[in-house]
C-alpha positions in Angstrom: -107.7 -310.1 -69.4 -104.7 -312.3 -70.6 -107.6 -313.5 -74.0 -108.0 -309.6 -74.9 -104.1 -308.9 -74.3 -103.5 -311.5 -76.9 -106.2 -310.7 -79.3 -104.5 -306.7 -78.9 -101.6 -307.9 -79.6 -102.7 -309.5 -82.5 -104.9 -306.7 -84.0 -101.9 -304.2 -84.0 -99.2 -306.8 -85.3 -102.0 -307.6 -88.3 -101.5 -304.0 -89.0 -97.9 -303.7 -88.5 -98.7 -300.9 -85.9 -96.5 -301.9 -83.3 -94.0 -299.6 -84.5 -95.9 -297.0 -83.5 -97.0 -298.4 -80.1 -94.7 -297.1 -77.8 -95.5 -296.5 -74.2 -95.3 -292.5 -74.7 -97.5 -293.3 -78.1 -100.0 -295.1 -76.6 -100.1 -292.8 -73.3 -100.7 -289.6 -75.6 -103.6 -291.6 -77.4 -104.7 -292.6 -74.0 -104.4 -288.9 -72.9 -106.4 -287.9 -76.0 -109.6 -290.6 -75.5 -109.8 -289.4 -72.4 -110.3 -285.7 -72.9 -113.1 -287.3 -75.5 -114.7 -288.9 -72.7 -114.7 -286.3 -70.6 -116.2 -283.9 -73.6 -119.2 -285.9 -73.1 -119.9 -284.4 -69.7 -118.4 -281.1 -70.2 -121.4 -279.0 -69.8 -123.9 -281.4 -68.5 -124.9 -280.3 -65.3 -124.1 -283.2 -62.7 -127.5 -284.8 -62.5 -127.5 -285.3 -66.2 -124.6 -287.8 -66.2 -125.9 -289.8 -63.4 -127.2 -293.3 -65.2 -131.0 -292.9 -64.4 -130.5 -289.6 -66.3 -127.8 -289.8 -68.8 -129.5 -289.5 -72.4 -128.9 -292.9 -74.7 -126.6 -290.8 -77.4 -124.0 -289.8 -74.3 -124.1 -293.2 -72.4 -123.5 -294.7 -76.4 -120.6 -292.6 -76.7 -119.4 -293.2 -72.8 -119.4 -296.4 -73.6 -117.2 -296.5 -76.7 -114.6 -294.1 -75.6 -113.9 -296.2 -72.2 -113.8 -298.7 -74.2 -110.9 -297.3 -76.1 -109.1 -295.9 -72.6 -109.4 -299.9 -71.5 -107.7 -300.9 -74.9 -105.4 -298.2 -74.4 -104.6 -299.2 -70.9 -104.1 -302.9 -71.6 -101.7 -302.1 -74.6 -99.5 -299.7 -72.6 -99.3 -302.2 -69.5 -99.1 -305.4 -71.7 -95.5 -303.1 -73.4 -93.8 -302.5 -70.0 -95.2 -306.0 -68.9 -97.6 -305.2 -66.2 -99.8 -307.2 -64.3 -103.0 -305.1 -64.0 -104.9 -307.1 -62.4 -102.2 -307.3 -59.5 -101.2 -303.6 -59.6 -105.0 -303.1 -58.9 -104.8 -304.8 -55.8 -101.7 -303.8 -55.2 -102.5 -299.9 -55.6 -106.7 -300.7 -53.4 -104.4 -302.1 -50.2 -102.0 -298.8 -50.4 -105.2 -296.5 -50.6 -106.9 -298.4 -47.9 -104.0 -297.5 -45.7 -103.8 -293.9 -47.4 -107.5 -293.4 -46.8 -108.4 -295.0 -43.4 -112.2 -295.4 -43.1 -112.5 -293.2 -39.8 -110.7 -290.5 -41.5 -111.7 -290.9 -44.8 -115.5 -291.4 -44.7 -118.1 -288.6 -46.3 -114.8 -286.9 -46.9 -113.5 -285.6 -50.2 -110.2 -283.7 -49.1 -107.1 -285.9 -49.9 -105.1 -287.2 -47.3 -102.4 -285.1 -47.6 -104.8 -281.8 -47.6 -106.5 -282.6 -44.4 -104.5 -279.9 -42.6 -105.1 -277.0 -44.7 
């Protein structure tokens, strides 16, 4: 993580761009690969994005655009000087205690829903 950090960091500073590379910049560009990403699936039906059936073309473009949400991601978290890696684990030991097994399993209703 820390070697493509760096090598970000160097790709935007070869390009003077981090003038531009503010966290609200780099979250609306995040914002705006993601809605790319998910025009990939937008009127698949659900089988056709699983892997064993997503067309080569779509999983091509997947591939590329969550590739430019991680790059995204690592720029706005390396500017505001975030450990993702520890967040992560940080944020998977909160849910675990947010999403118990024995009330979370085969379950898709958020934990603060469970009552309506």
């Amino acid at each position: 993580m820390d070697n493509l950090k760096i090598k970000l960091r160097q790709f935007a500073k070869d390009r003077n761009w981090d003038q531009f590379h503010s966290p609200k910049n780099l979250s609306m560009a995040l914002a705006g690969e993601v809605g790319e990403l998910m025009e990939i699936f937008q009127w698949l039906k659900e089988e056709e994005t699983l892997l064993d059936n997503i067309n080569e073309k779509n999983l091509l473009r997947a591939k590329e655009e969550l590739a430019d949400i991680f790059i995204y991601i690592i720029r706005i978290a390396d500017k505001l000087g975030i450990d993702l890696i520890n967040e992560a684990n940080k944020k998977i030991d909160l849910n675990s205690v947010k999403y118990p097994v024995e009330l979370s399993k085969d379950n898709a209703v958020k934990y603060n829903r469970r009552d309506e």
